[in-house]
NUVO-270673 format. One record per residue: residue in one letter; chain; x negated, y negated, z negated of N, C-alpha, C in turn. Coordinates in steps of 0.1 Angstrom, whole numbers. Example, Ala and Ser with C-alpha at 12.3 -4.5 7.8 and 13.67 -1.06 7.14 Angstrom:
<nodes>
A,A,-132,57,-78,-123,45,-78,-132,33,-78
S,A,-128,22,-71,-137,11,-71,-129,0,-79
</nodes>
This chain:
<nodes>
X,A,-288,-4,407,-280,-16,410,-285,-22,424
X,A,-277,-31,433,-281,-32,442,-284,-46,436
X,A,-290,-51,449,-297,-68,447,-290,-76,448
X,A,-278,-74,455,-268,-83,459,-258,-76,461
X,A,-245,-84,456,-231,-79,455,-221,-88,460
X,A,-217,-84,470,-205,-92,476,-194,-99,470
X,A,-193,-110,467,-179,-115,462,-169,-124,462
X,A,-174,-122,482,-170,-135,487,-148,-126,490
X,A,-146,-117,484,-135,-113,486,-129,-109,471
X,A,-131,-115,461,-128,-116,448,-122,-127,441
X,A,-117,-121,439,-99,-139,432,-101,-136,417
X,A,-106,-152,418,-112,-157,402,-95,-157,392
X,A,-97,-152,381,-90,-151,371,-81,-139,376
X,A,-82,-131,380,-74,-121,388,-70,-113,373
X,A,-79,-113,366,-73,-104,351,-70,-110,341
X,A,-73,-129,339,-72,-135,333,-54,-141,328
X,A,-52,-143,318,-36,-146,313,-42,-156,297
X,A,-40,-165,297,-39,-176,285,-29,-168,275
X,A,-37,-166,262,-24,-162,253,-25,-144,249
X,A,-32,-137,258,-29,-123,264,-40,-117,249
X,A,-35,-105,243,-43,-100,232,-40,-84,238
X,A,-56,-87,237,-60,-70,237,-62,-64,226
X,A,-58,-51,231,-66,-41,218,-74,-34,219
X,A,-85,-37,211,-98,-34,214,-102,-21,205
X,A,-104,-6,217,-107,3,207,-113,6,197
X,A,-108,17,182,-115,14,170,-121,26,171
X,A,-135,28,171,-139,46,165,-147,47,154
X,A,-134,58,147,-140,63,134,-147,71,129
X,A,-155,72,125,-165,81,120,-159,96,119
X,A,-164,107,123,-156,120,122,-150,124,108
X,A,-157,121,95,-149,125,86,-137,117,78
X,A,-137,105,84,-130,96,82,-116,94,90
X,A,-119,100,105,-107,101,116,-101,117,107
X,A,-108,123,105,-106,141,97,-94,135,87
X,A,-100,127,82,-91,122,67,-78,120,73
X,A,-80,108,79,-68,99,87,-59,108,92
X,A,-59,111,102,-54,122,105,-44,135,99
X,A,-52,137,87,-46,148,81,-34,144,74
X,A,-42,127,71,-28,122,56,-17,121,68
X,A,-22,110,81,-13,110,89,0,124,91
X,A,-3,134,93,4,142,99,10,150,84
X,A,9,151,70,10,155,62,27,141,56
X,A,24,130,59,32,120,57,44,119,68
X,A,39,126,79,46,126,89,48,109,98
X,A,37,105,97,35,87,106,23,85,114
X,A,22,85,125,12,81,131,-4,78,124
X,A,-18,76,131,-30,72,125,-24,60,127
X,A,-24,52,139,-20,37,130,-18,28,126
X,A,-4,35,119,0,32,109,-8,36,94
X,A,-15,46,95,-21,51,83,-35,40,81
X,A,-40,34,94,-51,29,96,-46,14,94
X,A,-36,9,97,-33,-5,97,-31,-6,81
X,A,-23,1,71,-21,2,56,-32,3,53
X,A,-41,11,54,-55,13,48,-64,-2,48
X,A,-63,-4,60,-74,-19,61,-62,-34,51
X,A,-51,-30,59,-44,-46,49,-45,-43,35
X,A,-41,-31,29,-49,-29,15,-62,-33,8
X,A,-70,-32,20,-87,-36,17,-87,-53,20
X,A,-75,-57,32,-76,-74,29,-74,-77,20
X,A,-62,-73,15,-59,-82,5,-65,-80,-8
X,A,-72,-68,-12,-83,-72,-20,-92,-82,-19
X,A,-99,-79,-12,-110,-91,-5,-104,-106,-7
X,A,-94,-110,0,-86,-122,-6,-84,-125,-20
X,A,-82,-112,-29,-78,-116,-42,-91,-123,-49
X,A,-103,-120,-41,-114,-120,-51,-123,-131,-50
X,A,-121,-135,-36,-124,-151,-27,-118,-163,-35
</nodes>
């Protein structure tokens, strides 16, 4: 790294947006993407979709039991 970095040519908030939602990559363990995957393409629907059902199933356990 250098010692010093110029940034007298840099516009604050340049990537900033109030409100703005990222999505922040998920990585799955190899035999668990293996799984995913397979039911995925066997059901004929995207991972996910196979991944978003999988976890709201596990919320709302978790909720039932809180």
């Amino acid at each position: 790294m250098k010692k010093e970095y110029d940034f007298s040519k840099g516009v604050r908030g340049k990537f900033y947006g109030p409100g703005i939602h990222l999505n922040v990559p998920i990585y799955l363990d190899d035999d668990i993407a293996e799984l995913v995957h397979r039911y995925a393409k066997r059901k004929n629907v995207d991972v996910q979709t196979v991944v978003n059902k999988l976890l709201r199933r596990n919320k709302e356990m978790i909720q039932a039991i809180q």
